[in-house]
Structure formats: structure tokens, C-alpha cells
SEPA-453101 format. One record per atom (N, C-alpha, C): x, y, z. Coordinates in steps of 0.05 Angstrom, whole numbers, plus 5000, padded with zeros to 4 digits. Example, Ala and Ser with C-alpha at 12.3 -4.5 7.8 and 13.67 -1.06 7.14 Angstrom:
2
526448865156524649105156526449345156525749555142527349795143525850015157
//
This chain:
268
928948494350930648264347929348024361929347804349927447634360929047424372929647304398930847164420929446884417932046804410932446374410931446314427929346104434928845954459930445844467930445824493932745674502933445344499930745264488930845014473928944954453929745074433929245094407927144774393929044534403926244294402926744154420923744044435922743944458922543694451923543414470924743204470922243064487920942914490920142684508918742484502919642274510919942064506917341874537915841704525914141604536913041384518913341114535911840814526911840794503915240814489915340724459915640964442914541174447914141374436916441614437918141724417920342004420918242124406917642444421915642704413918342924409918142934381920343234380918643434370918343624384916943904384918944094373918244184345920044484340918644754365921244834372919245094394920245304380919745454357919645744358917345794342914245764357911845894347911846164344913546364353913346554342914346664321915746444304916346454275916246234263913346094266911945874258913645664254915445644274918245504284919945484252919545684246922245724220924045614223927045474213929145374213930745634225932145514247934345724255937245544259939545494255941645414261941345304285941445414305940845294335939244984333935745084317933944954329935044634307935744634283937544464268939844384277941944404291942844324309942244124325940244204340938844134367938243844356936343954338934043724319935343484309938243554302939743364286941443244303941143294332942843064358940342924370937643104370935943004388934642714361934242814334933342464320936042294325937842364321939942204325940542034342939442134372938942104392936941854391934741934384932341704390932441514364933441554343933441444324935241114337937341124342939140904354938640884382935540934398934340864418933140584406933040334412932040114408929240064418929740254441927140284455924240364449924840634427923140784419922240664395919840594389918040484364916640684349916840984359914941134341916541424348917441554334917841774324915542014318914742194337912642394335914942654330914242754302915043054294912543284289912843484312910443614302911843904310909744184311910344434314908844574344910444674361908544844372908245114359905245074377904045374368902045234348901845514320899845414304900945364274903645284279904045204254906745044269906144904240908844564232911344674234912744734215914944964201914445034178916145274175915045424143918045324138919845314137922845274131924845434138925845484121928145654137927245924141928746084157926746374166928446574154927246694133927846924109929247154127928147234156929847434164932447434161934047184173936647054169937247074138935747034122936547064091937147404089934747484097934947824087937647984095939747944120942148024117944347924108943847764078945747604073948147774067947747994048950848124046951448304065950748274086952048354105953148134125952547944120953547634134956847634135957547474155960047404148961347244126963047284111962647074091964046904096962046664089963046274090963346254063965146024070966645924037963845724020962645734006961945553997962045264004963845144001964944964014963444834044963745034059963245044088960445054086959045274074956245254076955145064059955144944044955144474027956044374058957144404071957844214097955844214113955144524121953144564148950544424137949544594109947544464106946944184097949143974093948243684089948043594117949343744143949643614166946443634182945243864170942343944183940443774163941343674145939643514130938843254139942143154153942142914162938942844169938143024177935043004192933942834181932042934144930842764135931942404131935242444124935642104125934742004155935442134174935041944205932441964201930141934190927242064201926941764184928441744154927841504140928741244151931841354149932841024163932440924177931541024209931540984233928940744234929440484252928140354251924840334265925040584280922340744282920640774268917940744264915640874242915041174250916541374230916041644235913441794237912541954245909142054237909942474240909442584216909642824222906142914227906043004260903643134262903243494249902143434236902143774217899043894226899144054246898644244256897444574247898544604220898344914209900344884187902045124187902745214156905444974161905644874134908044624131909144664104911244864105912845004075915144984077916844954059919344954043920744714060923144714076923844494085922044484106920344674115918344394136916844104118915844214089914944044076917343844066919943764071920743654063920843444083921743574103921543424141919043224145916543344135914343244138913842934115915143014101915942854073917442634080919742634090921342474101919642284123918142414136917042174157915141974141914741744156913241534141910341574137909041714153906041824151905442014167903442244152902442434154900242494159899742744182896842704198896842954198894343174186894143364186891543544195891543764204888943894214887843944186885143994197883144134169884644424161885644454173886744814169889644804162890744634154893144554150893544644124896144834112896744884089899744814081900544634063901544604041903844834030906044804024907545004004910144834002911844943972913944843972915345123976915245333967915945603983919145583964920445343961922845473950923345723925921445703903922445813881921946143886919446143904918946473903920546613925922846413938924846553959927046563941927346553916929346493903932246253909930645993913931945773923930645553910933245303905931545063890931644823902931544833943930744673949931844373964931944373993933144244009932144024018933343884046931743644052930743454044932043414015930143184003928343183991926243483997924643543981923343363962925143463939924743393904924243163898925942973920926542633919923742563933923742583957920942503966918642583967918142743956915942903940915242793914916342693892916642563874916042263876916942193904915541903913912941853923913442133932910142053956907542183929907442413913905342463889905642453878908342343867908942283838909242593821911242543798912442723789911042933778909342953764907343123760907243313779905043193808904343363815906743503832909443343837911443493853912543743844911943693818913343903791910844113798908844203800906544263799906644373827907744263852908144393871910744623876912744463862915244703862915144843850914944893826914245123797912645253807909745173820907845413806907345503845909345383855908645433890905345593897903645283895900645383900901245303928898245413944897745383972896445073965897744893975895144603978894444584006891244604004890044554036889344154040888644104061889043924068887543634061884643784054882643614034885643464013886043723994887243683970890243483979891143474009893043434000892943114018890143104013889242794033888542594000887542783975887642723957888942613943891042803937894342663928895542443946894642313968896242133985899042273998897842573999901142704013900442604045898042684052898142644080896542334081896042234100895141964116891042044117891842304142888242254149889442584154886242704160885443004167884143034184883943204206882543244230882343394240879943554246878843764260881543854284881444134286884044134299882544134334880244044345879144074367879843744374880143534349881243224350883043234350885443444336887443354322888743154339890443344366892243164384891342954397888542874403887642564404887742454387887942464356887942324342890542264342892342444335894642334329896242164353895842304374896542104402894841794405892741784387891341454394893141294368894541514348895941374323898541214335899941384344902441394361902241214376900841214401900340974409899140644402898340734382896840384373899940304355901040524346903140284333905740244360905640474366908140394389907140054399904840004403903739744417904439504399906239534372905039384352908039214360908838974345911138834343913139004337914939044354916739294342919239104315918938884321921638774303919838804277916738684272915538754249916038984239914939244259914739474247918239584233919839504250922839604235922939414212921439144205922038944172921439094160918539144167916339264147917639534132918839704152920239984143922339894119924539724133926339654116925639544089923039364082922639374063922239474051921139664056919339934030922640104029925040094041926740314043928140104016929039874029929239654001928239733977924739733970924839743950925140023932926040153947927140423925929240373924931540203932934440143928935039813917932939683907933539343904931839353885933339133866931538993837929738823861927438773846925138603853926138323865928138223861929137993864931138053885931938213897934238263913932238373938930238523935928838633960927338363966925738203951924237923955926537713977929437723963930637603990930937664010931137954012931438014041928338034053927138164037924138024049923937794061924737634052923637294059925637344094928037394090929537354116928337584134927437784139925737834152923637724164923237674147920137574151920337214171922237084149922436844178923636984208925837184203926937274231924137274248922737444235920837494260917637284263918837114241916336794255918036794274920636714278921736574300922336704332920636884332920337114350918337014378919237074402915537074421913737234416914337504396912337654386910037484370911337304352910037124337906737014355908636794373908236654394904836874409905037084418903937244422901637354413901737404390899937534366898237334368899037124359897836774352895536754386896936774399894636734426893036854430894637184427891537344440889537424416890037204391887937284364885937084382886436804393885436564397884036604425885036814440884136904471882637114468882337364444880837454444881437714458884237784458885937984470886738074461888338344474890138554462892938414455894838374443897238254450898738474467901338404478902638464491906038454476906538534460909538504446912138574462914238444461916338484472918738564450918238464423920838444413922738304424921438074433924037774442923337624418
//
């Protein structure tokens, strides 16, 4: 019988930066109730932190998440039985995840680490960019557990490689390694896993440094244009965009291009 950590995902927060760690590497931090739970107060948590500019999702151990953990499947008829009903509740409330990962005015980054299947690949999907080891594998894992598929999956999968190959990933559930899946534009960049966590910690940090009122426009626009005619995201574009001329970030940027410096952003 395999024993819950006592904190299922690891929280900390440093200079701009929320780091949520899934902890159960000894089942390649599989989805457990607990650790979804946890996950879905702790983004919630940093998500409506004003403070925090960068959102880090990654896995201990040697893998991301594979998704939900089949042991928990394998005693289903012996489970207690939930109404239907009830289980559509639990699971849109553990979903909440992927929307806070989108909406949140944070720029998300899933560090993928190892194996990243079924709703880990959707989790990973949901964040705004993706950074993966050379050894990093790929799966949508729903169809051959006999399931069609959570988290958003289908929707942002469909955005990020386009329908083809999303279709191509759920049907025929191939392994995609990381070359291939730097190909498709699923992930950002790839990296030796002896770089990996420098790399992705020099990522994390260069944007946490960045204008944070920019970086929340910038999000909001691209979230705009999957919900606005061309002419309706262009306005709110424009008001963005003067909000933050009229900023000391502005003010800032403008000097240390002319000083030959790092800037220094406040979001005033």
C-alpha cells in the first residue's frame, strides 16, 4: 500500500517567482485526490498573489506527472459508490487547475523533467511555455486507460499543434520524445537534464525581472484572442497598451536602454 506524502505539492515562493512541485515521485507524482486538492488551493493561492510574476510547475523525482494513478482506477467496483453527479463536481473542481494556470495574471512555465502523460500533459498544456529535458516523453495515455480525457486536454492541445496532430496524439497514443515535441511547438526549448534546472531557473528569473503590468497585457491578450473578434481584442489591446505607457515601468525601460542597464521594474 503506498503512503500519501504528507505534502503531496511543495509551495515556494522567491523574488517574483511561485515553484509548485508535485511530490509523489514514487508514482511519477500520479494524480491522487489529496495531491489535487492541495494543487488546486496552492495555484489559487499564488494565482491572486499580485506579487508573484512567474508561476513554476514541475515534478519531483524523474518524472512531470503521468496523470491520474490507475491503482486508484483498478478498485473501482469495489469503490464506494458516488453519484455521477458528485464525481462531474469533484472532477471540474480539480480541473479548476488548468483555468488558474491560464487566467492567472502570471506567465506560467511547466518544467517537464521526464514522463508528462494523460492529465500531466494537459497541466503542462495549460501553462504558457514549456521547457523540457532531452529524455522527456510525451503521452496522451487517455484512450488506452479506457478514458476520453480531462484538463483541457483536447482544447489546448488542439491550440498549441493544431488539430491533426492532437488527433494523432489521442487516437493512436504514440510516445513523443522531446526533439519531436520541440518540433510541433508543444514545448519552448530542450535541455540536457545535467542543464535542465539552470536553465529553467535563468527562464524564471529573466521574466520574473520583466514589467510585470506588461507581462499580465501581454497574457491577456493572447487569452482575448481565442475569445474576441479581431476588432474587439484590438480595443482592448490598444487600452492596455496605453495603461502601461503611462506606467514608471515605461519611464524605466526608456532609461536603462539609454544608460546601458539592466532595468529595474516596479509595476508603478
Amino acid at each position: 500500500m503506498q503512503v500519501e506524502p504528507e505534502h503531496p505539492v511543495i509551495l515556494t515562493r522567491s523574488e517574483g517567482i511561485a515553484r509548485l512541485t508535485l511530490n509523489r515521485p514514487e508514482r511519477l507524482n500520479a494524480m491522487s485526490d489529496p495531491m489535487l486538492d492541495r494543487l488546486v488551493e496552492l495555484t489559487a493561492d499564488v494565482a491572486a498573489d499580485e506579487s508573484i510574476r512567474v508561476i513554476l510547475l514541475t515534478g519531483a523525482g524523474r518524472g512531470f506527472c503521468v496523470g491520474g494513478d490507475l491503482q486508484a482506477f483498478s478498485g473501482f467496483g469495489e469503490a464506494e459508490s458516488v453519484s455521477r453527479g458528485a464525481a462531474i463536481e469533484k472532477l471540474h473542481r480539480h480541473m479548476r487547475v488548468s483555468e488558474l494556470l491560464r487566467s492567472s495574471h502570471a506567465v506560467s512555465i511547466a518544467a517537464v523533467n521526464g514522463a508528462c502523460a494523460g492529465a500531466g500533459l494537459s497541466l503542462a498544456a495549460a501553462c504558457d511555455l514549456r521547457i523540457s529535458t532531452t529524455t522527456a516523453i510525451f503521452r496522451s495515455a487517455f484512450v488506452d486507460a479506457a478514458l476520453s480525457g480531462d484538463f483541457g486536454g483536447t482544447w489546448l492541445l488542439t491550440k498549441l499543434v493544431g488539430e491533426s496532430r492532437a488527433k494523432q496524439m489521442a487516437f493512436l497514443n504514440e510516445k513523443i520524445d522531446a526533439s519531436t515535441a520541440a518540433a510541433w511547438g508543444l514545448v519552448t526549448s530542450v535541455h540536457a537534464p545535467e542543464d535542465f534546472e539552470e536553465r529553467v531557473e535563468a527562464l524564471a528569473v529573466d521574466l520574473a525581472r520583466k514589467a510585470p503590468r506588461a507581462l499580465a497585457g501581454l497574457k491577456q491578450n493572447f487569452a482575448d484572442a481565442a475569445n474576441l473578434t479581431f476588432a474587439e481584442a484590438s480595443a482592448t489591446e490598444a487600452e492596455r497598451h496605453i495603461d502601461c505607457s503611462r506606467t514608471a515601468d515605461l519611464v524605466e525601460a526608456a532609461n536603462a536602454f539609454l544608460e546601458r542597464r539592466e532595468p529595474h521594474f516596479t509595476g508603478e
